[in-house]
Rosetta silent file (secondary structure, phi, psi, omega in degrees, C-alpha in Angstrom):
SEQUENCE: XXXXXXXXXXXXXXXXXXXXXXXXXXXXXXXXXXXXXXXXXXXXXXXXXXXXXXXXXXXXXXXXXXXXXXXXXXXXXXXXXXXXXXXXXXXXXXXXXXXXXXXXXXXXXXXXXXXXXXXXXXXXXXXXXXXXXXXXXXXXXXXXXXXXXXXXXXXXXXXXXXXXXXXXXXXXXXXXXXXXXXXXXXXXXXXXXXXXXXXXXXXXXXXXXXXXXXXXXXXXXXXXXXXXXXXXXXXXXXXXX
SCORE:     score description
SCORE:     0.000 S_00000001
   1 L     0.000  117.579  167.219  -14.051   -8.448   12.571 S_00000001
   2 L  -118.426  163.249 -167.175  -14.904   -5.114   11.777 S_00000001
   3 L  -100.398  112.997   83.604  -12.414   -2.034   11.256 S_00000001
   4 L    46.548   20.507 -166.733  -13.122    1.121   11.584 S_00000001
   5 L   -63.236  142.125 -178.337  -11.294    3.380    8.598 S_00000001
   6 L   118.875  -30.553  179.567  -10.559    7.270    9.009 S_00000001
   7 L   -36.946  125.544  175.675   -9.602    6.274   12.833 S_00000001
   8 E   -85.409  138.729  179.368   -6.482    8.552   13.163 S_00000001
   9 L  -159.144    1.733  172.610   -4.222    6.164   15.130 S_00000001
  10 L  -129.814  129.086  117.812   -0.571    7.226   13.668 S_00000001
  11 L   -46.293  107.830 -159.613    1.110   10.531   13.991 S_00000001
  12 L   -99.444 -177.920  157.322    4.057   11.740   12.405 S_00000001
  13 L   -58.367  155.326  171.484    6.722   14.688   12.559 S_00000001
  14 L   -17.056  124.255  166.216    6.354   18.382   11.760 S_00000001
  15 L    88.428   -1.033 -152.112    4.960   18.889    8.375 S_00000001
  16 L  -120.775  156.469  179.646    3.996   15.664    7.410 S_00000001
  17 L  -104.816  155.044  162.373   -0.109   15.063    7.368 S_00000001
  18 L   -54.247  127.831 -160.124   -1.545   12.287    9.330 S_00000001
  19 L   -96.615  141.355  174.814   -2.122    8.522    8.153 S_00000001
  20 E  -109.184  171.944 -170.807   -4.879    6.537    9.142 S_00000001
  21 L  -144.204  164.288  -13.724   -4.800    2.752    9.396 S_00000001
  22 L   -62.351  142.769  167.227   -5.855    0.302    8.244 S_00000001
  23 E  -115.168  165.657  169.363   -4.720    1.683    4.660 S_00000001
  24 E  -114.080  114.387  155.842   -4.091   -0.002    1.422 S_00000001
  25 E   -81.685  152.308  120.870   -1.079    1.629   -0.198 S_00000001
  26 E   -62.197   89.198 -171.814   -0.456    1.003   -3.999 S_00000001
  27 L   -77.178  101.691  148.942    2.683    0.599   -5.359 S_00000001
  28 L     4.007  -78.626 -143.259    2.784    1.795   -8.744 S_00000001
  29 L    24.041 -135.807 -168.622    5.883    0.266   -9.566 S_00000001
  30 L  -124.689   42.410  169.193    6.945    1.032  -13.298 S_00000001
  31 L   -78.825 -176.745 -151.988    3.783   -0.846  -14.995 S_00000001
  32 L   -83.587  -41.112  168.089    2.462    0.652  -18.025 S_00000001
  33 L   -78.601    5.938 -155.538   -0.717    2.212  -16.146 S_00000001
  34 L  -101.585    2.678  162.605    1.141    2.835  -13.272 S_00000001
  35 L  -138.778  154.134  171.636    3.368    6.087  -14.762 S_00000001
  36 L    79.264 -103.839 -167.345    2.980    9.552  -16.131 S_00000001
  37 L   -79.092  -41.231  174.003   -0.527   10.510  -17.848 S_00000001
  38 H   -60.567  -33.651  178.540   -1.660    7.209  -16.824 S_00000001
  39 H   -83.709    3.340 -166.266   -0.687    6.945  -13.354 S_00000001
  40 H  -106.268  -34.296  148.768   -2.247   10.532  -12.919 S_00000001
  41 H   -30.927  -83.041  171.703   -5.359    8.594  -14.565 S_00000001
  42 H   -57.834  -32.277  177.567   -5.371    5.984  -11.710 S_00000001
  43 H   -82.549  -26.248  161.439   -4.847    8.286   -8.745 S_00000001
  44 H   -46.327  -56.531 -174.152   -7.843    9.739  -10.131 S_00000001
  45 H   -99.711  -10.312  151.237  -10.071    7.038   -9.695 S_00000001
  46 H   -56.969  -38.450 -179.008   -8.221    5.734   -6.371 S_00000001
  47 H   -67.924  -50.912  152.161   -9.129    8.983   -5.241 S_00000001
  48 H   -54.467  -40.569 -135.780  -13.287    8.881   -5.958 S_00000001
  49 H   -80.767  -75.005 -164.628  -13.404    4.805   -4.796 S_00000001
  50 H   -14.228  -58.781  165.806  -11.716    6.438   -1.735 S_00000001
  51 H   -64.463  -47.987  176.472  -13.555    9.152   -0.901 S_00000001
  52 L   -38.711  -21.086 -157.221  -16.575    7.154   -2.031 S_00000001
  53 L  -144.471    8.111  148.723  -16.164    4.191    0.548 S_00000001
  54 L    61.402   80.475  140.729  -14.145    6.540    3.360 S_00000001
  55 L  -120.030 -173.410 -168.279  -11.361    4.147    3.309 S_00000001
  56 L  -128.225  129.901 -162.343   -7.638    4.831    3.849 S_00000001
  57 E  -140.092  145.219  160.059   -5.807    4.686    0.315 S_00000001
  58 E  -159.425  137.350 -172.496   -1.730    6.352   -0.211 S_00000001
  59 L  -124.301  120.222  165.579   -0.123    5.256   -3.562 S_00000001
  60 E   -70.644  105.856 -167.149    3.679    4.793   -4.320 S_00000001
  61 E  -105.478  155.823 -166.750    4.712    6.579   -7.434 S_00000001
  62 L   -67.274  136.224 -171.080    7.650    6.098   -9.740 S_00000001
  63 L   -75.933    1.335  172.771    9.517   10.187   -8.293 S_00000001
  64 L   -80.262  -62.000  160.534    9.331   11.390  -11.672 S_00000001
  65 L   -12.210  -47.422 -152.783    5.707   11.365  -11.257 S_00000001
  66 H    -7.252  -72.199 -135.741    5.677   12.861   -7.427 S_00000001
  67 H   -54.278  -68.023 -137.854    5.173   16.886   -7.787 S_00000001
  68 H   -48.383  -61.134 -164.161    2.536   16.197  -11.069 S_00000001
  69 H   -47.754  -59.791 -171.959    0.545   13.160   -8.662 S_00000001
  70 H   -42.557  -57.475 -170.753    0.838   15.332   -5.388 S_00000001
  71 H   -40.528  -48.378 -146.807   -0.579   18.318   -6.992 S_00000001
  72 L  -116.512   -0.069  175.394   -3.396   16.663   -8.106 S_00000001
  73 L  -138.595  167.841  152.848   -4.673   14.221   -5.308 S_00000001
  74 L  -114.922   27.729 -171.251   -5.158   14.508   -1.433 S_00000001
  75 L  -100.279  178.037 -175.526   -4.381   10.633   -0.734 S_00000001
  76 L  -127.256  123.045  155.595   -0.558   10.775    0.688 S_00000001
  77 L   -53.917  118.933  168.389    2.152    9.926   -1.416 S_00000001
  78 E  -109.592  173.685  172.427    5.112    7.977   -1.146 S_00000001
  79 E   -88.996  154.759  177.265    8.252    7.713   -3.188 S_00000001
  80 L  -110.217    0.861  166.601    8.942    4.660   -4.196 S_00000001
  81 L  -173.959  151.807  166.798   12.518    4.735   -3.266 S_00000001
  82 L  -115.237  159.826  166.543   15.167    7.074   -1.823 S_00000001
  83 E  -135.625  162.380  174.100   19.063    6.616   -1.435 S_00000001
  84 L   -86.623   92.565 -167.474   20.971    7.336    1.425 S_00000001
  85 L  -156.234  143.021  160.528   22.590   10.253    0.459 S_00000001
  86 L  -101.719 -176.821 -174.604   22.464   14.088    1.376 S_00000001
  87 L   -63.884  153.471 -171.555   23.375   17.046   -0.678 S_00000001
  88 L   121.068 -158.782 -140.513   26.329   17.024   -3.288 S_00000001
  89 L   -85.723   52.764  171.658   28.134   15.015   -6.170 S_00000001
  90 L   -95.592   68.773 -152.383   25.295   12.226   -6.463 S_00000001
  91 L   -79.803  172.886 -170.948   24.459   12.341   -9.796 S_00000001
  92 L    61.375   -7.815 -156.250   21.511    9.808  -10.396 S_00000001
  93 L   -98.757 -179.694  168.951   20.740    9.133   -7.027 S_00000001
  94 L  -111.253  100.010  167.207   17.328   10.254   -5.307 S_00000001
  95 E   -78.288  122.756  173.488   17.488   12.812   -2.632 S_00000001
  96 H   -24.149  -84.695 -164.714   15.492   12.408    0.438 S_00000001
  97 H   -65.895   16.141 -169.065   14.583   16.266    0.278 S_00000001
  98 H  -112.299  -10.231  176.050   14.163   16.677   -3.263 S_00000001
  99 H   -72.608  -58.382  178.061   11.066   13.830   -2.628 S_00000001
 100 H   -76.977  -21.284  172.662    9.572   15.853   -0.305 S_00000001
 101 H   -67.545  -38.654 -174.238    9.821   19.190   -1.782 S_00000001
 102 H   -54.077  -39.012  173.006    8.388   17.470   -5.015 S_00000001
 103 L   140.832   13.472  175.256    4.782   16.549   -2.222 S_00000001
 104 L   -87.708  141.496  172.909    5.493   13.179   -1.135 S_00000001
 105 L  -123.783   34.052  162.569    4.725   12.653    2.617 S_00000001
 106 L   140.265  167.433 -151.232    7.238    8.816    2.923 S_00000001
 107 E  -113.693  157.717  169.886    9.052    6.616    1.233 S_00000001
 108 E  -106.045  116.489 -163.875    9.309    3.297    0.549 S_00000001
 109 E  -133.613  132.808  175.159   12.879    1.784    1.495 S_00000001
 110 L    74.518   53.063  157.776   14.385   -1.684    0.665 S_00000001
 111 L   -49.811  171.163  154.916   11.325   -3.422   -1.915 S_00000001
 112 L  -123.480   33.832  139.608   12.300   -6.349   -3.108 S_00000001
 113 L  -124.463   37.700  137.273   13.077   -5.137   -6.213 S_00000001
 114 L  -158.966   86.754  162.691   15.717   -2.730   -5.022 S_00000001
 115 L   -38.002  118.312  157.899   17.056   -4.712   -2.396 S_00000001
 116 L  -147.815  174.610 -149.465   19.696   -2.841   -0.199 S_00000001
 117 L   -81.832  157.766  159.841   22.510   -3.898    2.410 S_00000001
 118 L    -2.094  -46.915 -147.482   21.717   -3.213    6.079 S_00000001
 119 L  -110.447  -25.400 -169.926   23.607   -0.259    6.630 S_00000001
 120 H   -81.872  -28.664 -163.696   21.939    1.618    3.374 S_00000001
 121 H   -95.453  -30.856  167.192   18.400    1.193    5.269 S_00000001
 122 H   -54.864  -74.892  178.087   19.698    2.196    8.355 S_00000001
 123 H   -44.918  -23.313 -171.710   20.742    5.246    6.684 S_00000001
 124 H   -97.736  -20.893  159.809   17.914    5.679    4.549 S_00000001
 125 H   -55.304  -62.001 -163.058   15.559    5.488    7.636 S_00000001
 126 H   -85.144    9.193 -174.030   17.437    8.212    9.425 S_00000001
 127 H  -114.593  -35.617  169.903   17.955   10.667    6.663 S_00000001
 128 H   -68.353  -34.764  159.449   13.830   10.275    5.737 S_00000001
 129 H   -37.046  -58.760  166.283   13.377   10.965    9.160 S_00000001
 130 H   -78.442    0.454  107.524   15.108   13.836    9.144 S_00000001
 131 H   -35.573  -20.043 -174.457   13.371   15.315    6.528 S_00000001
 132 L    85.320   11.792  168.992   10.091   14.541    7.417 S_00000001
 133 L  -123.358  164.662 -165.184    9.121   11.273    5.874 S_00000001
 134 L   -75.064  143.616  173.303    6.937    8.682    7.271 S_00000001
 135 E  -129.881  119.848 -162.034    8.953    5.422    6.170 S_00000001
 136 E   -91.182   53.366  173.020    7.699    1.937    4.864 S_00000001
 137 E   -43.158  118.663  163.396   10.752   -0.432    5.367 S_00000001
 138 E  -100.449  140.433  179.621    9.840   -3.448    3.200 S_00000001
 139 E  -142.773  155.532 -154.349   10.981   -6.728    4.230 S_00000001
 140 L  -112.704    2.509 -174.687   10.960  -10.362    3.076 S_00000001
 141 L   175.519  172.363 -159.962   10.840  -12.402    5.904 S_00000001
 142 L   -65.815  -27.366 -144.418   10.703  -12.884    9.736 S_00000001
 143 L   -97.569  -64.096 -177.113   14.064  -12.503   10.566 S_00000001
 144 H   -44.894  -58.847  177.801   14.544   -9.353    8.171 S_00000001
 145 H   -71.674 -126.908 -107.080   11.234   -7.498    9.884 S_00000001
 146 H   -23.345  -56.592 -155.837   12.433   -8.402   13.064 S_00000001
 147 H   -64.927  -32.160 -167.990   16.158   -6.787   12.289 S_00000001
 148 H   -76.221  -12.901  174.216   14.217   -3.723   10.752 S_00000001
 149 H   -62.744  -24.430 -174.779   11.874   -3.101   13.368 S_00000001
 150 H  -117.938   28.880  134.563   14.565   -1.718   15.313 S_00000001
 151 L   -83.657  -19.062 -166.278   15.300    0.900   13.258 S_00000001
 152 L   138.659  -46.516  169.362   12.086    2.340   13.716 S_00000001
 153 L   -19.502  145.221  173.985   10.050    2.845   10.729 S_00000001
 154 L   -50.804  -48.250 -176.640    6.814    4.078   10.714 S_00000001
 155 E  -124.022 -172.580  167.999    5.744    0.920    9.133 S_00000001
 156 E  -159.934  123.756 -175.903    7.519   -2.766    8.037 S_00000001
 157 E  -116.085  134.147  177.369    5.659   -4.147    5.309 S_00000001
 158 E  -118.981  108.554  170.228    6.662   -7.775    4.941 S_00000001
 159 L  -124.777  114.043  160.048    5.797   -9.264    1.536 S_00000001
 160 L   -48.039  136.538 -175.419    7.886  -13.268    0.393 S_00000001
 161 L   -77.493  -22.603 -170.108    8.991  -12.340   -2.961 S_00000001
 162 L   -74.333    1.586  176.352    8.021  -16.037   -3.846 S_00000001
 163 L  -104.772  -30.928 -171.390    4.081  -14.520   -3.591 S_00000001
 164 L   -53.154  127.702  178.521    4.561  -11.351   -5.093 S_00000001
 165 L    53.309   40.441 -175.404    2.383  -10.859   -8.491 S_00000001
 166 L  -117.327  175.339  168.523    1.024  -14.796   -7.929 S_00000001
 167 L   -76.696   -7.771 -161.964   -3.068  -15.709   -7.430 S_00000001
 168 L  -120.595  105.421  159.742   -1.825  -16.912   -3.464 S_00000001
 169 L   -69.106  149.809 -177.949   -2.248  -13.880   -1.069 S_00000001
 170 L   -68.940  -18.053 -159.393    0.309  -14.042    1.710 S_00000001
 171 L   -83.142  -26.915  162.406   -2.626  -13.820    4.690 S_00000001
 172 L   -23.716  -97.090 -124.836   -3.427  -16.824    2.532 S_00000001
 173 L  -116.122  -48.023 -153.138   -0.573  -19.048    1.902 S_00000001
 174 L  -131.088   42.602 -160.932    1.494  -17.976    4.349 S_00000001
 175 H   -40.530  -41.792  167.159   -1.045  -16.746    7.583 S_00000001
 176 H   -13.357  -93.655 -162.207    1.979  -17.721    9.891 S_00000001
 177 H   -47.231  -48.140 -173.629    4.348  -15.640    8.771 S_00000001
 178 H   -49.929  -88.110 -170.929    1.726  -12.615    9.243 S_00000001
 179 H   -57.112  -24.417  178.413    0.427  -12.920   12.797 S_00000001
 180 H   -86.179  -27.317  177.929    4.716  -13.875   13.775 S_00000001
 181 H   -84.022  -55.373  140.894    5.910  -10.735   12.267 S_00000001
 182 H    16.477  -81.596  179.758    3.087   -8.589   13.805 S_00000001
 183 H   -47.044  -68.010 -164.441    4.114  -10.458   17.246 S_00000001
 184 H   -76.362    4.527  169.788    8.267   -9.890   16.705 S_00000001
 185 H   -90.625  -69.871  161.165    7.869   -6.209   15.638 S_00000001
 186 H   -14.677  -45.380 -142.622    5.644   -5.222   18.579 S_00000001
 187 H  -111.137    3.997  176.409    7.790   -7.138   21.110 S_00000001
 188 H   -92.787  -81.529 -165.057   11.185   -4.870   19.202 S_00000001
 189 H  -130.320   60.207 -149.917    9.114   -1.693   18.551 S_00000001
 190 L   -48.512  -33.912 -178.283    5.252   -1.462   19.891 S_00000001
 191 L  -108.950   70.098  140.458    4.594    1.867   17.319 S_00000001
 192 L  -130.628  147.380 -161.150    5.762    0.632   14.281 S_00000001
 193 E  -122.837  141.880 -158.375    2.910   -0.693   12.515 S_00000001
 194 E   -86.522  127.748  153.397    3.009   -4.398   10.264 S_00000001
 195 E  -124.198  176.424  175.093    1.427   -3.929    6.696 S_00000001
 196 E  -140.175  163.960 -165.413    1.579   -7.002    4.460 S_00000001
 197 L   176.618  173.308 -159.300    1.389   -7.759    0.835 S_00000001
 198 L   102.032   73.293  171.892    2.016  -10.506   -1.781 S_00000001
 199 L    79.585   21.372  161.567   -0.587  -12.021   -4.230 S_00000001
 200 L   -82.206  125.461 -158.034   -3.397   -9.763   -2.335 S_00000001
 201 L  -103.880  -71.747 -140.104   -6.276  -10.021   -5.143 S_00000001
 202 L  -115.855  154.673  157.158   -9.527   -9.481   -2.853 S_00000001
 203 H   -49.336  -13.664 -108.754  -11.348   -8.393    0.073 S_00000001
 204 H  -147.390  -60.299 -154.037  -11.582  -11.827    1.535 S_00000001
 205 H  -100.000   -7.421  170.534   -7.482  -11.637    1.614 S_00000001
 206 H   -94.555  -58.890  170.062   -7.203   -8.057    3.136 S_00000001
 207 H   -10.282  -88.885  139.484   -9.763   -8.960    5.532 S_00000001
 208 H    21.864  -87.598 -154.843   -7.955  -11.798    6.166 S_00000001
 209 H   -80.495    4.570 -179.322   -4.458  -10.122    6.739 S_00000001
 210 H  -105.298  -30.047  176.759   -6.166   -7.700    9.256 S_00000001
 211 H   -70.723  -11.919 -179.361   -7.500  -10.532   11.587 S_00000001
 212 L   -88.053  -29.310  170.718   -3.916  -11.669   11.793 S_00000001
 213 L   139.625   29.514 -162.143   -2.840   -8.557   13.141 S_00000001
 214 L  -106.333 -160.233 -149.830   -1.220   -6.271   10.155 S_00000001
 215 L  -140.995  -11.904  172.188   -2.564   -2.566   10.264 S_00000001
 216 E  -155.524 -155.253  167.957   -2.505   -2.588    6.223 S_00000001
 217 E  -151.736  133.923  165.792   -1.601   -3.712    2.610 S_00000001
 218 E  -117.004  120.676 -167.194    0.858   -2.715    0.262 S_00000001
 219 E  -134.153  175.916  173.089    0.143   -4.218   -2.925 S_00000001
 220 L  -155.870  -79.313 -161.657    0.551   -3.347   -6.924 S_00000001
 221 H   -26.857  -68.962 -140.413   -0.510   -6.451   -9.593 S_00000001
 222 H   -56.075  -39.440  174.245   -4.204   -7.295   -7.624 S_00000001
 223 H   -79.483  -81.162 -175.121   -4.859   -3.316   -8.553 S_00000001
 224 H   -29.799  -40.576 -154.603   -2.258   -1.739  -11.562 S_00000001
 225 L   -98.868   -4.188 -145.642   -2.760   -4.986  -13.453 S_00000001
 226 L   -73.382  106.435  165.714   -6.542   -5.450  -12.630 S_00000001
 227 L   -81.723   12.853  109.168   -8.680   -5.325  -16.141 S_00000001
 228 L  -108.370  115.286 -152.522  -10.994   -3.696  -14.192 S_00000001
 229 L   -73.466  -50.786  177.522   -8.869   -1.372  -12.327 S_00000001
 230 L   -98.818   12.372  139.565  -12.032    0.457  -10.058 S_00000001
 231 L   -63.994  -46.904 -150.838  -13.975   -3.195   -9.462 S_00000001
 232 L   -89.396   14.233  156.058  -10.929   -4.606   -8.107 S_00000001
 233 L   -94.026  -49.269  179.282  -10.170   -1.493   -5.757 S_00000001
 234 H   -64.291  -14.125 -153.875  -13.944   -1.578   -4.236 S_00000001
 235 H   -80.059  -49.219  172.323  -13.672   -5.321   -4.016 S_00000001
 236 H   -47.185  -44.668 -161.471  -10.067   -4.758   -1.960 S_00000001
 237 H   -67.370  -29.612  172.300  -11.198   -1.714   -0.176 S_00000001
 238 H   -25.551  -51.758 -171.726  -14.027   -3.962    0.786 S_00000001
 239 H   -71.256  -21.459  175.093  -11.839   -6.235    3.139 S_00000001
 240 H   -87.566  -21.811 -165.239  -11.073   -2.361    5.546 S_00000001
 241 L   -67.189    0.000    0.000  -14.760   -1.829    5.731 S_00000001
């Protein structure tokens, strides 16, 4: 099957620039290459494969990072978390507008390593919204994309935590589970678009995860951890080609 990348096919609110799919985001997270001089280091060379191979690439940064990463790339940035909270007596928390004024254009909400109840995601959907960011509801399972699909999100990336930072890609291990969430978000909410993720190494397993019907990948180990960091981005980016 082949894809197409650069196809504009999603469209956001005021202010926000357009995403194209299929993309690979990169989640950061808080690995050792993945913040500060280093993570500015890596958006660097995400940025050349990218341009090099016209694929669709946006990377999730730790928000102390944002403004420096934003500044300094054109792929579009997410946050890697928000709370549902507006202005006032939050100390510690992350505000939704202080993400975007830092150059992030969405968020990442509910990973599954910062988990949050129901009612937090609801809220954290409709306060990124209102703000302006495109929003990546992560979810762990069918019944969980299913409930989140009908909040809205731009996307629902469903990665099993029991795959996450293993050798066993989810399109893999667990093809099912792909092509059924795909099917119950669609038949909830026809424009929110399925990424996937979880033990995605290779082209062969994004490839894979696109014939089942997702629209991306969100991944972190198969790159951040990679000891070669720009083979194992051409070899992924391969699988959108």
């Amino acid at each position: 099957m082949n894809h197409k990348p650069l196809t504009i096919l999603t469209s956001f609110p005021l202010g926000i620039e357009m995403i194209a799919t299929p993309i690979i985001i990169v989640n950061y997270k808080t690995y050792e290459k993945g913040y500060g001089k280093n993570a500015l280091e890596l958006t660097r060379m995400l940025q050349k494969v990218a341009e090099d191979t016209k694929a669709n690439v946006g990377i999730a940064v730790c928000p102390t990072d944002i403004a420096v990463i934003a500044k300094e790339c054109t792929l579009p940035v997410f946050s890697q978390h928000i709370d549902p909270i507006g202005f006032g007596s939050h100390t510690g928390y992350i505000l939704p507008e202080a993400v975007k004024e830092a150059g992030a254009v969405g968020t990442l909400i509910n990973h599954s390593e910062h988990r949050l109840r129901l009612a937090d995601i609801e809220e954290c959907v409709r306060r990124a919204k209102e703000v302006g960011l495109v929003t990546c509801v992560c979810t762990n399972n069918l019944e969980t994309s299913r409930a989140a699909s009908v909040l809205s999100p731009d996307f629902v990336a469903v990665e099993p935590p029991e795959l996450i930072g293993g050798d066993i890609s989810v399109s893999k291990a667990q093809p099912e589970l792909v092509s059924k969430t795909v099917d119950a978000v669609k038949a909830v909410s026809p424009n929110v678009k399925v990424l996937c993720g979880a033990g995605v190494k290779n082209g062969e397993d994004v490839k894979k995860a696109l014939e089942l019907g997702s629209e991306g990948i969100l991944l972190a180990s198969g790159i951040v951890k990679a000891k070669d960091v720009e083979a194992a981005t051409r070899d992924l980016i391969s699988g959108l080609i």
